[in-house]
C-alpha positions in Angstrom: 17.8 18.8 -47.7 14.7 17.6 -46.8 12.9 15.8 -49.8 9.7 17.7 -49.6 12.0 20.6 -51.2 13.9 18.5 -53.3 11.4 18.6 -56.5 11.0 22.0 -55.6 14.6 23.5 -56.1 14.8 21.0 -59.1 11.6 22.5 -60.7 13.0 26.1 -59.5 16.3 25.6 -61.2 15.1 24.2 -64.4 12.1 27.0 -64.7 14.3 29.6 -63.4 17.9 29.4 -64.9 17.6 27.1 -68.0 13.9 28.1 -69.1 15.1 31.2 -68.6 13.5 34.4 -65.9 9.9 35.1 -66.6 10.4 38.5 -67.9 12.7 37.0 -70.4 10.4 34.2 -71.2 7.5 37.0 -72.2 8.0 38.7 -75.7 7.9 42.7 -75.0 4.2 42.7 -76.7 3.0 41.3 -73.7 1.9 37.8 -75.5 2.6 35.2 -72.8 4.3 32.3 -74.4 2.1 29.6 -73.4 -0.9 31.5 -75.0 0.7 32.0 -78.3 -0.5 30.4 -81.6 1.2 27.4 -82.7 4.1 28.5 -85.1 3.3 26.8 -88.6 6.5 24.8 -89.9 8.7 26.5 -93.1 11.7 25.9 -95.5 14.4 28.5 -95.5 17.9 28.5 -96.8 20.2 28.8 -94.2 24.0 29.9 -94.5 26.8 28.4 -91.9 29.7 30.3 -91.6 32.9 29.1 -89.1 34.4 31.8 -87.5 37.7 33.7 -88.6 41.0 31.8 -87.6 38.8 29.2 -85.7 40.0 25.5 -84.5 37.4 23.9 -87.0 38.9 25.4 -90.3 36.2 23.7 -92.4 33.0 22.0 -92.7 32.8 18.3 -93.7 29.9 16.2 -95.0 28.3 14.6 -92.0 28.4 17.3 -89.9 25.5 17.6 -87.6 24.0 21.5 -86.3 20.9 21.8 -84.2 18.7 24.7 -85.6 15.2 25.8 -83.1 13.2 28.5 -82.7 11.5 28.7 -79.4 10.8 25.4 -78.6 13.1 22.3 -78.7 10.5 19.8 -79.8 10.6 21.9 -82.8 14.5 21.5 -83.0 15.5 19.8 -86.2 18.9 18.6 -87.0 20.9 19.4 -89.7 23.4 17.1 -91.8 25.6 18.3 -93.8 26.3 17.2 -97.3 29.3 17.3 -99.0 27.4 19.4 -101.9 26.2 22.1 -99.1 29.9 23.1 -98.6 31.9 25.7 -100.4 35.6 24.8 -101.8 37.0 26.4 -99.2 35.2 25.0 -96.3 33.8 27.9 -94.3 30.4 28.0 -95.0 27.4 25.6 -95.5 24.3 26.8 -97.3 21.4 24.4 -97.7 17.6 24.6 -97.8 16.3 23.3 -94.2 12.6 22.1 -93.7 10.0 22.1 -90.4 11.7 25.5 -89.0 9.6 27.5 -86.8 11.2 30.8 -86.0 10.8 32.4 -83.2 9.7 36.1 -83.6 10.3 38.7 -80.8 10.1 42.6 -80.8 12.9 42.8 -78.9 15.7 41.0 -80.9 16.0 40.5 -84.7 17.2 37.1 -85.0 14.6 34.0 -85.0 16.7 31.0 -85.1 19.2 29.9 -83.3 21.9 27.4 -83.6 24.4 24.6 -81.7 27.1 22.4 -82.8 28.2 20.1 -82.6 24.6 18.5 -82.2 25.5 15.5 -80.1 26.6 18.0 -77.7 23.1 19.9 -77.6 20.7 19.4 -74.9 17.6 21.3 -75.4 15.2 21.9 -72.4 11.6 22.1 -73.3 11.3 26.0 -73.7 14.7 26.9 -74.9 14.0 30.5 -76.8 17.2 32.1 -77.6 19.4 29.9 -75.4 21.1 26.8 -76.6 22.5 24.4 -73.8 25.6 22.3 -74.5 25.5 18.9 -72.2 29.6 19.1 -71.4 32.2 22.3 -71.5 34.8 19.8 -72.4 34.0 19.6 -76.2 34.6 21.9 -79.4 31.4 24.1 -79.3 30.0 26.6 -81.8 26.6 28.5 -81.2 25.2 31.3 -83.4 21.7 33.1 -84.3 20.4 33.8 -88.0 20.3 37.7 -89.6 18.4 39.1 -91.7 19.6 36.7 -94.3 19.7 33.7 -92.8 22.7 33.7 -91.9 24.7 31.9 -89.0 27.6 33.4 -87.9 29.2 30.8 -85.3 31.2 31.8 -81.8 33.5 29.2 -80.3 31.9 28.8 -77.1 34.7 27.7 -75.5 38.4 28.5 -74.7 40.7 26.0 -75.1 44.4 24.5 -73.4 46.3 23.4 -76.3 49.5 20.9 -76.1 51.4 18.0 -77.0 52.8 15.3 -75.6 55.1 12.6 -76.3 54.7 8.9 -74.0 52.6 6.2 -73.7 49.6 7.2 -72.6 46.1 6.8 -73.8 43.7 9.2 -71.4 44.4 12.7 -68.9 42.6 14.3 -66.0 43.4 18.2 -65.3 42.5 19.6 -61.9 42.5 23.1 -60.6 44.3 23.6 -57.7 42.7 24.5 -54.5 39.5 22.9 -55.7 39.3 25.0 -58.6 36.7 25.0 -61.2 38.0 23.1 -64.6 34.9 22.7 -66.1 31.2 21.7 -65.9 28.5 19.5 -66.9 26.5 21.7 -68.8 26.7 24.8 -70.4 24.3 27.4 -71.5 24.9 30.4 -73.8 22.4 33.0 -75.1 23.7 34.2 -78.8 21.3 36.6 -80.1 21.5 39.5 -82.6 21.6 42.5 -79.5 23.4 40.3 -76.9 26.6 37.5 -76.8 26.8 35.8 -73.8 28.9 32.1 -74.0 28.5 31.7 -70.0 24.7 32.8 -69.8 24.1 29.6 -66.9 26.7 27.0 -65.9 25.9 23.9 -64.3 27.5 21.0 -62.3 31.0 22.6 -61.6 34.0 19.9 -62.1 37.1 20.4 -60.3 38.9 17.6 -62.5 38.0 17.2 -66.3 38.9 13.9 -67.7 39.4 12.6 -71.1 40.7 10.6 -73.9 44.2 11.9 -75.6 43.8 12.0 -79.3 46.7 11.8 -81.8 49.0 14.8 -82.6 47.8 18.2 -80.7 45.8 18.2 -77.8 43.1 20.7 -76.5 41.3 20.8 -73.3 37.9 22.9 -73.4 37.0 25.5 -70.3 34.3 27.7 -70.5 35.9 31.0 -71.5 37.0 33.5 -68.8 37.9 30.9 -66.9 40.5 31.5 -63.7 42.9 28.7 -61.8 44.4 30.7 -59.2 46.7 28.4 -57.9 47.1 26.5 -61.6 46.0 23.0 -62.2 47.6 19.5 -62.6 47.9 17.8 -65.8 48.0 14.2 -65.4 48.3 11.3 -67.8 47.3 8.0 -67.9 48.4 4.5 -69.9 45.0 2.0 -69.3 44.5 3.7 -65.6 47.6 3.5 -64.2 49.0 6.9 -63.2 52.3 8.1 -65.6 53.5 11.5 -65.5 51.9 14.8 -64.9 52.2 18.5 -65.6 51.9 20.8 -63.0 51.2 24.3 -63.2 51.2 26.4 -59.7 50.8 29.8 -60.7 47.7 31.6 -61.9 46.0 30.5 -65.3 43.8 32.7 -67.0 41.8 31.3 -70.0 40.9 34.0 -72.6 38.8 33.3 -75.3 42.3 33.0 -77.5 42.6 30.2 -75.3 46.2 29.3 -73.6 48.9 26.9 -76.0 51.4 25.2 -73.6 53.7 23.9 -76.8 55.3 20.7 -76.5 55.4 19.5 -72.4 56.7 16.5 -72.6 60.2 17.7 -71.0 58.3 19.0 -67.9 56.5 16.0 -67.8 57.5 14.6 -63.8 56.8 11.0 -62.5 53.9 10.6 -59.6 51.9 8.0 -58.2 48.1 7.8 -58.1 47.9 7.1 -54.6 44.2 5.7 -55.5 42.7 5.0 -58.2 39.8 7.3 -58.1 37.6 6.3 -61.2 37.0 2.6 -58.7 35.5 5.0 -55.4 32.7 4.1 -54.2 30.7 7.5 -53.4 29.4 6.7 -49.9 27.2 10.1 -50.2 24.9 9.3 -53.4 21.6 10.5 -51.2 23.4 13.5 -48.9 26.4 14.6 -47.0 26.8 14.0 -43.6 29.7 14.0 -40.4 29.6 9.9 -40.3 29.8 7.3 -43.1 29.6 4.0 -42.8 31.8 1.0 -44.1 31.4 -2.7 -44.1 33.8 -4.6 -46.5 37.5 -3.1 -48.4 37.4 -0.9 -50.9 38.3 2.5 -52.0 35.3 5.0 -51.3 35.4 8.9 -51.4 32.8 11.9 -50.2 32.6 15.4 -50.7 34.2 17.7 -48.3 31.4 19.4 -47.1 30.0 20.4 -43.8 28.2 17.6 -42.4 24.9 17.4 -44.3 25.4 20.2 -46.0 26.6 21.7 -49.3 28.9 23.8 -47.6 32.8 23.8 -48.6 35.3 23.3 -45.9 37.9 25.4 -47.3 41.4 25.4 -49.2 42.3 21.7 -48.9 46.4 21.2 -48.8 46.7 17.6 -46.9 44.6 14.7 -45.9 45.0 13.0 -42.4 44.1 9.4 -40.3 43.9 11.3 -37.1 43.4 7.6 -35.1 42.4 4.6 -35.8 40.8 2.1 -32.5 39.5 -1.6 -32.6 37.0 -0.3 -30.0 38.8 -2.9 -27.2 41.9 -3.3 -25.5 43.7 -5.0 -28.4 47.0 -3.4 -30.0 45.8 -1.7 -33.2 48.3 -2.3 -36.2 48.0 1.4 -38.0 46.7 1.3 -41.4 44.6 -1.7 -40.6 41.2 0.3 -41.0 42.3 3.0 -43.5 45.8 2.2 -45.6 45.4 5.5 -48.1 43.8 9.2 -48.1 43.9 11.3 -50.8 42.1 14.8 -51.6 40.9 15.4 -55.1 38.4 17.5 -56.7 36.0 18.2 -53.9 36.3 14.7 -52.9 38.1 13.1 -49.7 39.4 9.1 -50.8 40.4 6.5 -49.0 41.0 3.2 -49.5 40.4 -0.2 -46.5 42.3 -2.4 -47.0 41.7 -6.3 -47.6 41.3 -8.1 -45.1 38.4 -6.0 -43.7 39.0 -5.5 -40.1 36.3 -3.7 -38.0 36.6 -0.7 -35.9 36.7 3.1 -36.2 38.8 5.9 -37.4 38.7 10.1 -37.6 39.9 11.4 -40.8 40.7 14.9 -41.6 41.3 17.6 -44.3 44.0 20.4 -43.9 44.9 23.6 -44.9 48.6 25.3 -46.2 49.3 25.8 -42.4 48.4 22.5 -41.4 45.1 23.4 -39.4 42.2 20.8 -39.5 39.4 22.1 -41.8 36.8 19.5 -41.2 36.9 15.8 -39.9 34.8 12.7 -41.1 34.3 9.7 -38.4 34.8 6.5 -40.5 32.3 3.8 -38.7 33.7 0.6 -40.0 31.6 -2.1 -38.0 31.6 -5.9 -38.7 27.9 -5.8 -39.8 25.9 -3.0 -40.6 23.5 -1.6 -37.7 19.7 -1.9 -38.0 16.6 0.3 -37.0 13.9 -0.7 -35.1 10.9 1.1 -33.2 11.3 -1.3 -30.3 7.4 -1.2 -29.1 7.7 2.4 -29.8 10.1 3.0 -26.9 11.6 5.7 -28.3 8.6 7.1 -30.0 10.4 6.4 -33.2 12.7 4.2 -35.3 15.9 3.9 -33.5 19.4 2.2 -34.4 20.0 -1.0 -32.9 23.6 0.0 -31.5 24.9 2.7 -30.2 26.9 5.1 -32.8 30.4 3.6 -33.2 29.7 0.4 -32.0 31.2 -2.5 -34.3 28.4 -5.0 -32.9 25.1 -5.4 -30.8 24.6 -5.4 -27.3 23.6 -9.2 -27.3 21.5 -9.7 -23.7 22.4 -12.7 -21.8 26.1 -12.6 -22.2 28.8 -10.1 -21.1 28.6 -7.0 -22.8 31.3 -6.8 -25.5 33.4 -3.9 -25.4 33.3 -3.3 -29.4 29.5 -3.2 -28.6 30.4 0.3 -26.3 30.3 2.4 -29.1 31.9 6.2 -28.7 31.4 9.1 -26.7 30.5 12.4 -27.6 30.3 16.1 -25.8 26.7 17.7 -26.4 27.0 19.5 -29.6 29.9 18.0 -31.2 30.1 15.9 -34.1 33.5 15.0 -33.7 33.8 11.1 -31.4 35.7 10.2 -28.3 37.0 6.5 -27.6 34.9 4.7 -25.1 36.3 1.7 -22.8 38.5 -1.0 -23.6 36.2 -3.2 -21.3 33.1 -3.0 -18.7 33.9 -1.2 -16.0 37.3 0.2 -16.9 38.7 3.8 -16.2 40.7 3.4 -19.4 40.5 4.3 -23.4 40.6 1.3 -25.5 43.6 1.5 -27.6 44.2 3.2 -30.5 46.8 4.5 -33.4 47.1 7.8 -34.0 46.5 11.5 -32.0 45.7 10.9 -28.5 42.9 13.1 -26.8 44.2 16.4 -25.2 41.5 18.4 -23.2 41.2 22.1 -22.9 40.1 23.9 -19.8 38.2 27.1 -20.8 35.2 28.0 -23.6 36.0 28.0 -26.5 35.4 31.2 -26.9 33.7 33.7 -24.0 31.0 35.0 -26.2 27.4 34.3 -27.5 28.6 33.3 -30.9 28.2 30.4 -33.0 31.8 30.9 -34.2 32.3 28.3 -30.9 31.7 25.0 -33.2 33.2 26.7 -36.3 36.5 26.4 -33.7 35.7 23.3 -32.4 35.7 21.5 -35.8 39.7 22.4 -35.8 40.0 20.6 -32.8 38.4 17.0 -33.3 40.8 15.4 -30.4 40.5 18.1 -28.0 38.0 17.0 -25.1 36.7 20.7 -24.0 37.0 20.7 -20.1 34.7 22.8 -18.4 33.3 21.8 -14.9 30.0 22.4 -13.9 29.4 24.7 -16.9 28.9 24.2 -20.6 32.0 23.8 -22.9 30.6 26.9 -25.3 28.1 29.7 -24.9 26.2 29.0 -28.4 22.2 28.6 -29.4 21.9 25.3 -28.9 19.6 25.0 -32.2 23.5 26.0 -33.7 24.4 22.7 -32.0 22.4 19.2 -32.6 19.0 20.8 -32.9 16.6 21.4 -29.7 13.8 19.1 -31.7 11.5 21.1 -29.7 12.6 24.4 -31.4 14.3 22.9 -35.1 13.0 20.1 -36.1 16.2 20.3 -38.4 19.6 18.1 -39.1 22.6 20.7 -38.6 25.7 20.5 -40.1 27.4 19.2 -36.3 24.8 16.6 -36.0 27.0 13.3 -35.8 25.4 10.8 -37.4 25.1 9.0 -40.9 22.8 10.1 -43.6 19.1 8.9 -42.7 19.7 9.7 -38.9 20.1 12.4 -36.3 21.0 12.4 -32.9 18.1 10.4 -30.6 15.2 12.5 -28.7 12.3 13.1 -31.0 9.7 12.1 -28.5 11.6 13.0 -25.5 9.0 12.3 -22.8 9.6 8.1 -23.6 13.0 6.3 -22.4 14.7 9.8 -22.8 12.7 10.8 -20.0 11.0 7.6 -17.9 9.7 9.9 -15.6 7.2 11.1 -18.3 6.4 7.4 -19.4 5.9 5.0 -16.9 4.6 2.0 -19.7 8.2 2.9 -21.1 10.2 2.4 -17.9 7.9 -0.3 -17.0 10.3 -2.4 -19.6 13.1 -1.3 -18.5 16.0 -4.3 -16.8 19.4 -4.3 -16.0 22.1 -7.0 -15.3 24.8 -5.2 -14.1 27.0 -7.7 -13.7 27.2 -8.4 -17.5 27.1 -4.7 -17.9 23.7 -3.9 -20.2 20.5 -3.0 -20.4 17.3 -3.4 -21.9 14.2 -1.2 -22.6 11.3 -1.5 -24.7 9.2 -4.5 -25.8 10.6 -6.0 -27.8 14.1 -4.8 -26.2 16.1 -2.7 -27.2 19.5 -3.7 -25.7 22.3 -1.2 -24.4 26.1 -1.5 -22.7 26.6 -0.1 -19.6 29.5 1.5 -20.8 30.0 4.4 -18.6 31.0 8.0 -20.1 33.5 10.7 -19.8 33.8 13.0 -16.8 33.9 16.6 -17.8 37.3 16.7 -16.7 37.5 14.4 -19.2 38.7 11.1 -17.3 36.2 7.9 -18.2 33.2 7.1 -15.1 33.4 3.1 -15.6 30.1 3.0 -14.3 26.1 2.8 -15.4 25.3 4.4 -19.0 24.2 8.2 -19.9 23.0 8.3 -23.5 22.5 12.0 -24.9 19.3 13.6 -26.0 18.9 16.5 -28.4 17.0 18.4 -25.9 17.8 21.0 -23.3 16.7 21.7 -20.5 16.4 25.4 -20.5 15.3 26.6 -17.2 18.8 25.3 -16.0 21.8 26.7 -16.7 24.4 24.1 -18.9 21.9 21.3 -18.3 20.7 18.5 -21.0 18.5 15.8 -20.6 19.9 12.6 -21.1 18.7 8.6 -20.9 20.3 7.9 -17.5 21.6 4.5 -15.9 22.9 4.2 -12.5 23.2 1.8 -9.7 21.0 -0.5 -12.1 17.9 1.8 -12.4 16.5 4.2 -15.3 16.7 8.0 -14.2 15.8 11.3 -16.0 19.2 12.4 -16.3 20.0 16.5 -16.4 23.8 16.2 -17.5 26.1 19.1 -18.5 26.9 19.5 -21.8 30.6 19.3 -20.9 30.3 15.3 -20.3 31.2 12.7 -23.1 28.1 10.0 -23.7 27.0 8.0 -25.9 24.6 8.3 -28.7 21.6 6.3 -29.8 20.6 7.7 -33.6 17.2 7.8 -34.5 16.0 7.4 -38.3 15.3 10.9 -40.2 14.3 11.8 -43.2 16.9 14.0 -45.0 
């Protein structure tokens, strides 16, 4: 998302779903709350009562609840002395200063009340709602009667269980990407109405914590639903022990759900990574391409491209290839050694010593069929942006995507400098040459490219590139035509039509697929000052354009049938030309001299990423 409309949605959300809807907000009188008089400050004796046959059988001195009326800068905190408590335990009654109720002729209660109060996060107009920071905690909320009296809910449903081993933390995750838990939870407790899931925040797929001694209990919002179970996993100072597993459905009442004693089902596993060392490689957005520069394990959510978008029931995690970008023997597992899928996020882990190059990684489903495919750019330093004299019209990377280096001018062009190809609309990479002017992949671990000789599909739908995305290796030949019948705006984004990043658009976070100013080195013909800078030296196969220059391989590109034209450079734009059928401009380089290029869309070239701001 574009950051003009990020403090937008934030302000929306927080006005909206924690402040609470407008006609909520406004007391039935009509008063609007932000003309109301300021509520003068009072004592009252309050009651605390637990509830019947709760967890928490009993009060104990130093226990903190949050008491507010309508606003939490007027929220004061209770403590608890041992004096306030009756012999029994179950209640707390104690004389409370600086309350401001909050009176409304729609509901009877004023007050309203959270506990544990470390676990209360007030926003600024918080009425009759009380938000809890975490679902993964023992929490009570209740409003006053007519008496003053607080009669507490448990918030939360619970998994109860013990365990016998050496372990010292757990992590539980819902099947199938099921929801576990979230970051915040908001409940609205008044005298008319009991709602414990009035607004839920930041969904978890995998809850973590510390295991206490004796008997154990996991918290989940109540209601909650694992249709394909969860897994229980335990852990001694990180390193991955045993785990439960449950596969059928789990339904959470508000009763909650007691497993007894589990240690005899315990099984051994392996943590195939250690997740809580990833490296998130999207902290800023989501996108088709991340790039890598040193070992490490790293994750990202599996999403569509830039999107929020999930891909689907994940079973299996894949290395589809792995290439060096030359003609050297690739030793698999040199670029990625591990995948792993776990809640929402794909890991992976490359391994020490760094070696650069590229790889296509993959999520599955039950039946084995690619959801979704990342391209893992892993080049020896990371790539630049320049404007080039403006060649471009814009900031544009200083290699082609894929590429491991620079084109460095004056010296034969480096193969690793080539970069990949891609088909107009795809987000999904091709190998380019093992050298200049070879008619042959560079080599490569892994699935080898098939192609495919008819549309995708033979309609006008943009279900084409939904298929395509199960197909990552499959080059789609179609001669002389395009390889789909889609809106192109579905595709990469005619910039002259959607100025927008789609979810196919290749490239990492911060760019998009070249050709914001079309009519510079995109098109020559529309700039002669631009091809004016243009050079070639053939012989060491590169170009340059742009002043200062902005250097290029003449790495060829893929035929539509799919075989590799050794020759000259085609570099895709965004835009099409749409007064001829199949046709999309392209920077063209042939026989040493810059052309307007009108390719189909069937072709494999390469791609020059300009900067954009997500």
């Amino acid at each position: 998302m574009k950051k003009i409309f990020a403090s937008l949605a934030i302000l929306s959300t927080v006005a909206v779903l924690f402040s609470c809807a407008q006609k909520e907000n406004t007391p039935s009188g009509g008063e609007t709350p932000g003309k109301k008089q300021e509520v003068e400050p009072v004592s009252l004796p309050l009651t605390f009562v637990l509830p019947a046959n709760a967890e928490k059988t009993a009060w104990v001195a130093g226990d903190k609840i949050v008491v507010h009326g309508e606003y939490a800068k007027d929220q004061v905190t209770v403590t608890l002395a041992a004096g306030d408590i009756s012999s029994d335990g179950k209640t707390a009654s104690l004389t409370v200063d600086g309350l401001k109720p909050y009176v409304r002729e729609d509901v009877g209660s004023t007050l309203y009340a959270g506990y544990p109060a470390d676990a209360v996060d007030l926003l600024p107009h918080c009425f009759f709602y009380t938000k809890f920071n975490t679902s993964n905690r023992y929490l009570l909320a209740a409003c006053n009667d007519a008496q003053n009296k607080f009669q507490f809910m448990e918030v939360c449903s619970r998994l109860s269980f013990s365990v016998n081993g050496d372990f010292d933390s757990y992590a539980i995750t819902g099947r199938k990407d099921a929801v576990t838990g979230y970051e915040a939870l908001q409940v609205k407790i008044t005298d008319k109405e009991q709602n414990l899931n009035q607004y839920r925040q930041g969904a978890l797929v995998t809850v973590t914590g510390k295991l206490a001694s004796g008997a154990q209990a996991i918290y989940v919002p109540a209601g909650t639903v694992l249709p394909s179970g969860f897994d229980l996993k335990f852990f001694k100072d990180g390193e991955a022990k045993k785990v439960y597993t449950e596969k059928e459905e789990v339904s959470f009442k508000e009763s909650g759900l007691d497993l007894g004693d589990i240690t005899a089902d315990l099984t051994g596993f392996q943590q195939a990574i250690d997740v809580t060392k990833a490296v998130n490689l999207a902290p800023d957005g989501n996108a088709n391409c991340y790039i890598v520069t040193e070992p490490g394990i790293y994750k990202f959510p599996t999403v569509k491209g830039n999107s929020s978008k999930s891909v689907g029931s994940v079973e299996s995690t894949n290395v589809l290839w792995e290439t060096w970008n030359n003609g050297e023997t690739v030793t698999e597992g040199s670029l990625i050694s591990i995948t792993m899928f776990e809640g929402g996020q794909f890991y992976f882990e490359v391994p020490s010593p760094f070696h650069a190059g590229n790889a296509l990684v993959a999520v599955l489903d039950e039946n084995e069929t690619i959801l979704w495919s990342w391209h893992i750019w892993m080049p020896e330093t990371a790539p630049t942006a320049d404007e080039y004299g403006y060649a471009a019209g814009c900031k544009i990377m200083s290699r082609n995507l894929g590429a491991l280096v620079d084109t460095q001018p004056g010296v034969m062009a480096d193969p690793r400098s080539f970069g990949l190809f891609y088909q107009w609309g795809r987000k999904d990479p091709f190998l380019g040459p093992k050298e200049a002017g070879s008619d042959e992949s560079a080599t490569f671990v892994g699935t080898a490219m098939t192609t495919y000789s008819e549309r995708v599909t033979q309609d006008q739908s943009s279900d084409d590139l939904e298929d395509t995305a199960a197909m990552p290796t499959t080059f789609l030949t179609v001669t002389g035509a395009d390889w789909n019948l889609i809106d192109d705006r579905e595709a990469w984004g005619d910039q002259e039509r959607s100025n927008k990043k789609t979810i196919y658009d290749p490239c990492p976070y911060g760019y998009r697929v070249g050709g914001r100013k079309r009519g510079q080195f995109y098109e020559p013909d529309k700039n002669p000052a631009v091809a004016a800078t243009f050079s070639a030296d053939v012989e060491k196969a590169y170009y340059l354009i742009g002043n200062p220059s902005a250097a290029f391989p003449l790495c060829g590109y893929l035929n539509e049938d799919g075989t590799y034209y050794a020759d000259g450079a085609l570099v895709w734009n965004t835009h099409m030309d749409h007064d001829t059928a199949n046709s999309t401009y392209c920077m063209l380089v042939s026989d040493g001299v810059l052309k307007k290029g009108q390719k189909s869309r069937s072709i494999g070239a390469s791609i020059r990423c300009e900067t954009y701001d997500e």
